[in-house]
N, C-alpha and C positions, 0 to 999 in steps of 0.2 A: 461793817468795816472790813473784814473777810475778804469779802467781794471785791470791793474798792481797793484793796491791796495787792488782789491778786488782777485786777484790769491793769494799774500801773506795771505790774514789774512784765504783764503779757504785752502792754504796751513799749515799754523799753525794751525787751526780747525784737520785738517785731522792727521796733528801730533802728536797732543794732544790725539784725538780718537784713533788714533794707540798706544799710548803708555799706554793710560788708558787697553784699551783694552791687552795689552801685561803684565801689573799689574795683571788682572783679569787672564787671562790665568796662570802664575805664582802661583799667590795666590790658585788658582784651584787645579793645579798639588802639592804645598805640602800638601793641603785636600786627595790630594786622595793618596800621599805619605805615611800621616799619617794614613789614613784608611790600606791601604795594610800593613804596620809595624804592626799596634792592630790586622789587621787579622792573621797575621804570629805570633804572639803572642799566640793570641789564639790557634791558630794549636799545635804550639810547646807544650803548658798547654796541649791539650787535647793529644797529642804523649806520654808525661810524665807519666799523667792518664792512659793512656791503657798500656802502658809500666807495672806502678804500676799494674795493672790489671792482667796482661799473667804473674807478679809474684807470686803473688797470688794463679792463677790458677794451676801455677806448683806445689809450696809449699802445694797445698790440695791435689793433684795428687800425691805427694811422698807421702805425711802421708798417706794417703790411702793404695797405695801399701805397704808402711814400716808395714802399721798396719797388712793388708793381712800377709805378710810374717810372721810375727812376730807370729801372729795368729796360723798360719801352723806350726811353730818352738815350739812354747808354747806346742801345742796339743800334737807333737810327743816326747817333753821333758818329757810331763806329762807322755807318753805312757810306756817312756823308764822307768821314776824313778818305776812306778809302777809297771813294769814287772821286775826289779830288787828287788824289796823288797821284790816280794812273791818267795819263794823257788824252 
């Protein structure tokens, strides 16, 4: 009976270790659930950011060339008005 007494209570020790243990595991995985979600977070902010960014870069990239052309338009407007006013 000894025996049998002490298998039961090594058996609830071991159950108890097992399920402690299975808490921990648990608890682990939404630590790192919630790390992977604030990482994905972060990523998407910085997607946004560079997003905003290559807009930017376009919008300085047309003024530039708008200005180019406009430039080139102006000079030869100017060429024209003045080669019409003189006789």
């Amino acid at each position: 009976m000894g025996w049998t007494a002490l298998r039961v209570q090594l058996n609830t020790v071991l159950d108890a270790v097992r399920t402690y243990l299975s808490i921990q595991q648990q608890s682990l995985s939404l630590e790192e659930q919630k790390s992977s979600k604030e990482q994905l977070i972060r990523l998407v902010n910085l997607q946004e950011l560079l997003h905003k960014l290559e807009i930017l870069i376009v919008a300085v990239y047309m003024t530039e060339m708008a200005r180019i052309v406009f430039e080139a338009l102006w000079h030869e407007m100017a060429n024209l008005l003045t080669a019409s006013l003189y006789p």
